[in-house]
C-alpha positions in Angstrom: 92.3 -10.4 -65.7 92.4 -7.5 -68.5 92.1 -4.7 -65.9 94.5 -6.0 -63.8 96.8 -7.0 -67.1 96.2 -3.1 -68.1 96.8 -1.8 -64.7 100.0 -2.7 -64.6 101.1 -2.0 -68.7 100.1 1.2 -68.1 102.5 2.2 -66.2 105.1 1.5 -68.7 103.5 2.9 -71.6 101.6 6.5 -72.9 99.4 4.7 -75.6 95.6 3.0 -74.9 96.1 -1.0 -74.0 93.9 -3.2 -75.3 93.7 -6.9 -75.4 94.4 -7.3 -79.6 97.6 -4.8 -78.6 101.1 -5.6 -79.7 103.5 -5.0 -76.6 106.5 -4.1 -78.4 104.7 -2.5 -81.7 101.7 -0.7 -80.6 102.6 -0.2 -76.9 106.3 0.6 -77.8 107.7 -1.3 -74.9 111.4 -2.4 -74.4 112.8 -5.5 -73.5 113.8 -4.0 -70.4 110.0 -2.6 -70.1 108.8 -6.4 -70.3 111.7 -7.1 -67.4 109.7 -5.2 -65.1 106.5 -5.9 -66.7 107.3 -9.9 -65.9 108.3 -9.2 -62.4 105.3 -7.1 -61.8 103.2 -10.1 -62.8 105.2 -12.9 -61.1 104.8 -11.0 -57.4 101.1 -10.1 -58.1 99.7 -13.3 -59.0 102.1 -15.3 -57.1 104.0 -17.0 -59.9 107.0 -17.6 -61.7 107.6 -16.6 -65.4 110.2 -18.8 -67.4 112.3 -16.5 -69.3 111.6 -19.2 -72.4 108.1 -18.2 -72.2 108.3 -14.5 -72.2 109.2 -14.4 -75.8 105.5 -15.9 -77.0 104.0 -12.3 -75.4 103.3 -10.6 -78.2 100.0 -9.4 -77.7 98.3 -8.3 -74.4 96.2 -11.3 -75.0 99.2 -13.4 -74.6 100.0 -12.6 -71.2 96.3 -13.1 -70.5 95.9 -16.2 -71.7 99.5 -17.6 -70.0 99.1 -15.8 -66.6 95.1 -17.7 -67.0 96.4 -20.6 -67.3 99.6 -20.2 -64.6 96.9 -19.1 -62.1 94.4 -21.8 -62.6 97.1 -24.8 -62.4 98.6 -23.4 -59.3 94.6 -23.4 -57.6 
C-alpha cells in the first residue's frame, strides 16, 4: 500500500515521501494538493473519501492506514 500511497504523492510534491511524513509540513502540500490527492485515491482503489475524514491525514501513514481499512471492508 506504501508504494502505491508514494506513487501517487509524488506527483504533487519535490521532497522524499515516507510513511512517518507530514503531508502538509514535510511534503508541503496544499489543500488543493490533497483535493487531487483524495480524488486520485478514491478512483484507484475504488472508494469514496468523506470530506470529514480527510482532515485526520496528517501523516502518509494516515492515508495508509484509512485507505487499509476502506479497502478491506469493501472486500
Amino acid at each position: 500500500m506504501f508504494e502505491s500511497v508514494k506513487g501517487i504523492l509524488e506527483n504533487y510534491t519535490e521532497y522524499e515521501v515516507r510513511e512517518d511524513s507530514s503531508l502538509m509540513g514535510d511534503l508541503a502540500l496544499s489543500s488543493f494538493d490533497m483535493a487531487a490527492i483524495v480524488a486520485e485515491f478514491e478512483d484507484k482503489f475504488s472508494i469514496s473519501v468523506h470530506d470529514r475524514d480527510i482532515i485526520n491525514f496528517v501523516t502518509v501513514k494516515d492515508i495508509i492506514n484509512y485507505l487499509e481499512e476502506k479497502t478491506s471492508s469493501s472486500n
